[in-house]
N, C-alpha and C positions, 0 to 999 in steps of 0.2 A: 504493500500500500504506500508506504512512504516513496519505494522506489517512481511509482505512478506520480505523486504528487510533485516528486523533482521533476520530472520530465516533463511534466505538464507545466510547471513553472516555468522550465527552459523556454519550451516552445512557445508558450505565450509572451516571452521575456524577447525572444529571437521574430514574432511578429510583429512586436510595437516597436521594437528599433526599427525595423524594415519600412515600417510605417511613417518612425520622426523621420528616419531618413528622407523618405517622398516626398513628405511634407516639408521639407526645413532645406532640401536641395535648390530648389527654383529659386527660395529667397540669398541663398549664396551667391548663385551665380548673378541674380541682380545687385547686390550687393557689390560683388569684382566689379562688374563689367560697369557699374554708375562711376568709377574712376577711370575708365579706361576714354581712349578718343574711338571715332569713330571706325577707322582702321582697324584699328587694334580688336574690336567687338566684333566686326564682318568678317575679319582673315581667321580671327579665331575665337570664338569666346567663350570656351572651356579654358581660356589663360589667364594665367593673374597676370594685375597690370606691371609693367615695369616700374612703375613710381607710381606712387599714391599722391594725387592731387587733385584740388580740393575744386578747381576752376569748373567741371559741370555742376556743380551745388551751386556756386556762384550763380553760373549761367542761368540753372533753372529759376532760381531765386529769383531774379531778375525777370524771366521772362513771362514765367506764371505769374507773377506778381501776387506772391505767396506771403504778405500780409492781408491784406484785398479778401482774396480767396481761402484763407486760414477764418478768418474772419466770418464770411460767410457761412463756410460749411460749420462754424461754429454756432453761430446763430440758430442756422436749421436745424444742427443736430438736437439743442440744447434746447431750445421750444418745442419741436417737435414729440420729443422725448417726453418732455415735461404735461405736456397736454393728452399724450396719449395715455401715460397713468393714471394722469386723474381721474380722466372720462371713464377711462374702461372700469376703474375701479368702482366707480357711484353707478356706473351702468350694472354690471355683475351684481355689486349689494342688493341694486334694485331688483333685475331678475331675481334674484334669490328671495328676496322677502318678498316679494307680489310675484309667487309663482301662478300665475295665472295663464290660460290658455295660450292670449292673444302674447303674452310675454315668451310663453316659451316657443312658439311660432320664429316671432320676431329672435331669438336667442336659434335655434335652428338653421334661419335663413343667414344670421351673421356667422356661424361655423361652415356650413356649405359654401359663403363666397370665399374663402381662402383655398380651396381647391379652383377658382379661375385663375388661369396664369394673366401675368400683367399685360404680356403683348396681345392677349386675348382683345382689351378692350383699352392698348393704347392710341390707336388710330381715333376712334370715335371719343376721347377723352380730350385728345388736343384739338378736335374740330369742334365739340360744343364748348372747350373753355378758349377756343381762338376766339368764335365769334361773339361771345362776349366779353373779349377787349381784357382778358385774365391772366393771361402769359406773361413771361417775361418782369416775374415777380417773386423772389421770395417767398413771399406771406403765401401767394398763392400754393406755390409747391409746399408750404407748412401745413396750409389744410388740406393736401392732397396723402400727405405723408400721415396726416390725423386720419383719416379712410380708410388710408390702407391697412395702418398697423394697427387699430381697433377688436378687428374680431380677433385674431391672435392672447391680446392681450385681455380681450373679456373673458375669451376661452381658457385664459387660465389664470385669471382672477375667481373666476366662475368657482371651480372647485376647494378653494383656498375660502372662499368666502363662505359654503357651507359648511365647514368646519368649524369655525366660528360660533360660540354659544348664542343662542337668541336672545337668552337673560341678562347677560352684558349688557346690549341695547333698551331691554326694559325695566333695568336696575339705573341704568342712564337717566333714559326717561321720565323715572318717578324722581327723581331728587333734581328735574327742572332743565336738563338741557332738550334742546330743541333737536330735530329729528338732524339737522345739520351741523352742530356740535355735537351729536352721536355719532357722526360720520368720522370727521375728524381728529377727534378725540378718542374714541372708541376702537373704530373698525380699523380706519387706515394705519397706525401705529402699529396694529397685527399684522399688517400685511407688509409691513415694511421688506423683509426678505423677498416675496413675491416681488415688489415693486422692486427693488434693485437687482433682481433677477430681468425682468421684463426691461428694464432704463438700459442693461449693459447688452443685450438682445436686440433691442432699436438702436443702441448706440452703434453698435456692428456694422448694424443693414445700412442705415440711411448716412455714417459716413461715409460708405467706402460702396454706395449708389451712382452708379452713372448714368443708367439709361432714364430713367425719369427726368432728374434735373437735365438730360439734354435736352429733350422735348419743350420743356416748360421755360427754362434758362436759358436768352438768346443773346442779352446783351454781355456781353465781356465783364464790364463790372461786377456785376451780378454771378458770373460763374465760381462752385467751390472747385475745391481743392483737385475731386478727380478731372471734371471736366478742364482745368487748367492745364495737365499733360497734356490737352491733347494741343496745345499749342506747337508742339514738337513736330506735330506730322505736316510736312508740307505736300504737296501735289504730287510729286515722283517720288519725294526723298525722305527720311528719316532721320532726328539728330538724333541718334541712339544713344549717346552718353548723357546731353544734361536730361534726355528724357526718364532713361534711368535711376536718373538724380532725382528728378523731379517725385520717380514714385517711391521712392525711400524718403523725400519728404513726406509723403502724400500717408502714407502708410503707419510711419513711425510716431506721430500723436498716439493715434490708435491703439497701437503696439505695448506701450506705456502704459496706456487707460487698463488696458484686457489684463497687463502681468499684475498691476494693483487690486482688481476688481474679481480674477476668477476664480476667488475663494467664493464670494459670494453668489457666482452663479453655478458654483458646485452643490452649495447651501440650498440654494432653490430647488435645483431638481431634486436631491436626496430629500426634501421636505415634502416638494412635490411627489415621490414616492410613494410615501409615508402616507399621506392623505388619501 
């Protein structure tokens, strides 16, 4: 028995290296190659550079205009984010305490639309928000990103929230807070792990989102952080190196946020588990 249990150690030990490997390879080699020139990337880019220097960071810096667009994608992320907890969380509590037909209906229809893929209904998205004069704004893609990530986030506030004692709320209740300081006070505070589960889960998506904000985001000004790269690709050619740069800028916020934050979305599922 013991000998089964090495082995089986081993071999599970020997497919998740197999795995960081896969994973962790591509960002190496973006890594080398954001130092390298252009030459150097196309004749070979399995090579490390002969010198490390710093001039496509520079370049990209400069060209994405990677305060502008730092800016940006921080805005979007960090409202967006922020809205869609709240909602989905007063929305879930609600389903849950008025489980009622027409509620669970409406609760039904917002888990079924997350199996529509997005290109399903981006055409017809940017043609009824063109011709109402919507585009090419921000705020707009903030409530677009409010839409999208909603039922995800009810769907699993949902379960978290009947967990929850109902007596808590009507121990609230009699001693004189209002059904909205039993919200706050009460429910959300419990939910906090959900919710920082759910904040670093939207944090993911809609930083490191391209294809939406292309659509919606036309003016320059206004482009984040990924759409910024795409400054690099001209008509025939490719600056391969500060483009490279460009996305280890683009990345590495990120990268920071997930290595501080992914205890807490370990926390969440194994809660979620449990529940």
């Amino acid at each position: 028995m013991t000998r089964k249990r090495v082995a089986s150690s081993v071999i599970k030990f020997i497919v998740l290296t197999v795995i960081l490997i896969l994973f962790i390879v591509p960002f190496v080699f973006l890594l080398i190659n954001s130092f390298k020139e252009n030459m150097a990337i196309t004749s070979n880019p399995l090579s490390l550079p002969e010198s490390f220097s710093m001039v496509n960071y520079m370049n990209a810096f400069d060209k994405m205009n990677y305060i502008a667009a730092f800016t940006n994608s921080l805005v979007i992320t960090v409202l967006s984010v922020l809205f869609i907890s709240l909602f989905a969380a007063m929305t879930a509590h609600y389903f849950v305490r008025n489980n009622t037909k027409f509620n669970q209906y409406i609760f039904m229809l917002m888990v079924a639309s997350m199996i529509i893929p997005f290109q399903a209904i981006m055409i017809p998205l940017v043609k009824i928000y063109g011709s109402l004069d919507l585009l090419n704004s921000k705020w707009s893609l903030i409530y677009m990103y409010i839409g999208f990530g909603s039922s995800l986030a009810v769907f699993i506030y949902h379960g978290f929230v009947k967990s929850i004692p109902k007596e808590l709320e009507e121990a609230a209740l009699i001693d004189g807070c209002t059904r909205f300081q039993t919200f706050f006070r009460i429910v959300f505070p419990v939910l906090m792990p959900t919710t920082a589960t759910i904040s670093i889960l939207n944090v993911l998506w809609i930083w490191n989102d391209f294809l939406l904000p292309s659509l919606i985001l036309v003016d320059p000004e206004q482009r984040t952080l990924p759409l910024s790269t795409y400054n690099f690709y001209g008509t025939y050619t490719v600056d391969y190196g500060p483009l490279m740069a460009s996305l280890v800028l683009t990345i590495f916020p990120i990268i920071i946020i997930y290595l501080f934050a992914q205890k807490y979305i370990i926390q969440g599922v194994m809660q979620g588990s449990i529940k």
